[in-house]
C-alpha positions in Angstrom: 126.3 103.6 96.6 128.1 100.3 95.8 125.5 98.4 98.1 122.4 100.1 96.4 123.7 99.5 93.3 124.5 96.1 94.1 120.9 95.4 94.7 120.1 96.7 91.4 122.6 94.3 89.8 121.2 91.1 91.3 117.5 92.3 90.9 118.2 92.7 87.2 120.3 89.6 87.1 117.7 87.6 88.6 114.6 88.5 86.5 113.9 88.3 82.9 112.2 90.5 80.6 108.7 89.0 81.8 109.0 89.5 85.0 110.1 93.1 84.3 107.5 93.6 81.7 104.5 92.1 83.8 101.5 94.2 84.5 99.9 93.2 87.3 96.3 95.5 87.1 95.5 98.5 85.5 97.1 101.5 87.7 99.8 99.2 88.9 103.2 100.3 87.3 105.3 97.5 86.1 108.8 96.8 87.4 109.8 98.2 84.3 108.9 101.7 85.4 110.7 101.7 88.5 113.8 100.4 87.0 113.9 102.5 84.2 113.1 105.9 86.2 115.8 105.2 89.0 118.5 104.4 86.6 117.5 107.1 83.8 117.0 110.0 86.8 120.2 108.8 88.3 122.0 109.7 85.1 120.2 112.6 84.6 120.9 113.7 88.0 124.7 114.3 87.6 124.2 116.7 85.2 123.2 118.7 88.4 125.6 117.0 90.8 128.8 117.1 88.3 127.9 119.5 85.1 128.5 115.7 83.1 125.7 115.2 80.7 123.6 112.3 80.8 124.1 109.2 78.8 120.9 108.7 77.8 120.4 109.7 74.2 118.6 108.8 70.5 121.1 105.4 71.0 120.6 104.7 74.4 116.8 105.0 73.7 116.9 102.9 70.5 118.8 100.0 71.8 116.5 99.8 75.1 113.3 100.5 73.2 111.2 101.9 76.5 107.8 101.7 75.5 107.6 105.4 77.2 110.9 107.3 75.9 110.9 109.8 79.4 111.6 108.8 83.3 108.3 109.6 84.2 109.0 112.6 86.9 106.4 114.8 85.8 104.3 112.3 84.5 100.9 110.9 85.6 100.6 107.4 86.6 97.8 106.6 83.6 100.8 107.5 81.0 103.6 105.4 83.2 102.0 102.4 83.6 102.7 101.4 79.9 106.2 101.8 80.7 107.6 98.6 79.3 111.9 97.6 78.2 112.2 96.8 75.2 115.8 95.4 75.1 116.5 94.3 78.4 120.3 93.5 78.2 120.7 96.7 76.1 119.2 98.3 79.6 121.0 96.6 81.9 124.4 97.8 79.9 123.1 101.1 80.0 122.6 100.5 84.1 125.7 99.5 84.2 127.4 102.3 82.5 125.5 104.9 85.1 126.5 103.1 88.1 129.9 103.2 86.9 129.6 106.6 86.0 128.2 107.5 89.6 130.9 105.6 91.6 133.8 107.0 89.4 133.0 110.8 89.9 132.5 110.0 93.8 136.0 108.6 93.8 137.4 111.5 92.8 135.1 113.8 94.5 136.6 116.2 97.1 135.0 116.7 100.8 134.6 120.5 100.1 133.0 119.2 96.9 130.0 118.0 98.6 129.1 121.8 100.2 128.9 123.3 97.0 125.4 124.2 96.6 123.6 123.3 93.6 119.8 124.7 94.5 120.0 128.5 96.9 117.1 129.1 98.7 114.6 130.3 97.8 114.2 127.8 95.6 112.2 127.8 92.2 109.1 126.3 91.7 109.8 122.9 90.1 112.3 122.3 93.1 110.3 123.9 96.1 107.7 121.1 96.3 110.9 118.4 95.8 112.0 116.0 99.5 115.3 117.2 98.8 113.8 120.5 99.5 112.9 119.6 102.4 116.6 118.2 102.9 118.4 121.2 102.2 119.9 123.1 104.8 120.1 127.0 105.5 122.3 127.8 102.3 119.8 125.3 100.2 120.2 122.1 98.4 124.0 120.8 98.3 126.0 118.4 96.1 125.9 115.8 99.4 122.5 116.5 99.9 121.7 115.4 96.1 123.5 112.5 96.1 121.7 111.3 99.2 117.8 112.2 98.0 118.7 111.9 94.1 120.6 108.9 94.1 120.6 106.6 97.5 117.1 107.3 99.2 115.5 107.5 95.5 117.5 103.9 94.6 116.3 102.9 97.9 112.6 103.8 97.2 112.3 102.2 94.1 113.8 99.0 95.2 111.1 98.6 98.2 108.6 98.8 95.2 110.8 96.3 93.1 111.4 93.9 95.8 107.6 94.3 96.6 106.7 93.9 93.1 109.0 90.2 92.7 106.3 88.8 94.5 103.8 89.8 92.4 105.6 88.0 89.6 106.6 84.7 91.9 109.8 86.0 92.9 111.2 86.4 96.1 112.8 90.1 97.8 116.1 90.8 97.8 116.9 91.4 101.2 116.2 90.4 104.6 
């Protein structure tokens, strides 16, 4: 997770609010969708993974101004791509804050911890069309399991279409 999130830290560190902000064409989301949806699902997330509520609240969301209040999950790509950060060092405290969050809670996480299903089959409806669905094993959708499809391979996803997206902006990736 450190790794992941270490990407995060120097893509945010090494664009401004332009760059974020930037619309490339009409049906192209901004960088500013991407970041906000990882980071405001990853919080959201260990409500399901640890029982902790998610930071995100009426503060959060008047500090960092999003120009779309909502991380987008069940939301159409017309409504998303006026996703724009209002405040973008209020969002990258409130990045922080969930990273830290995430890697404290995994320090003190247990290895039975990470059998403990969150999800039994068969699953409900919002969930049985989900990857980590399709990731789940016998006894359904486990802590490990969400950590790995929630948090990693979503992080992972959206910083493909961030590093992708630098260059739209003159940037360069982050990675080799």
């Amino acid at each position: 997770m450190r790794a992941i999130f270490s990407l995060y830290e120097d893509a945010t560190s090494s664009m401004e609010l332009h760059h974020v902000n930037h619309r490339e064409r009409e049906d192209v989301l901004p960088i500013a969708f991407s970041l906000f949806h990882v980071v405001n699902m990853i919080d959201a997330s260990l409500m399901l993974l640890n029982g902790k509520p998610p930071l995100w609240n009426d503060e959060w969301a008047a500090r960092v101004t999003p120009a779309v209040n909502d991380h987008g999950k069940h939301r159409t790509v017309e409504e998303m791509v006026h996703q724009q950060i209002g405040d973008y060092e209020a969002f990258k405290q409130y990045m922080a804050e969930v990273f830290t969050r995430v890697e404290d809670w995994l320090s003190s996480l247990t290895p039975t911890e990470l059998d403990r299903v969150i999800f039994a089959k068969p699953y409900p409806p919002r969930i049985a069309t989900t990857y980590s669905a399709r990731v789940g094993g016998d006894a359904g959708i486990t802590v490990l399991d969400g950590l790995e499809c929630w948090i990693y391979q979503h992080a992972l996803r959206h910083m493909g279409e961030i590093e992708y997206a630098r260059h739209l902006v003159g940037l360069r990736g982050m990675t080799s």
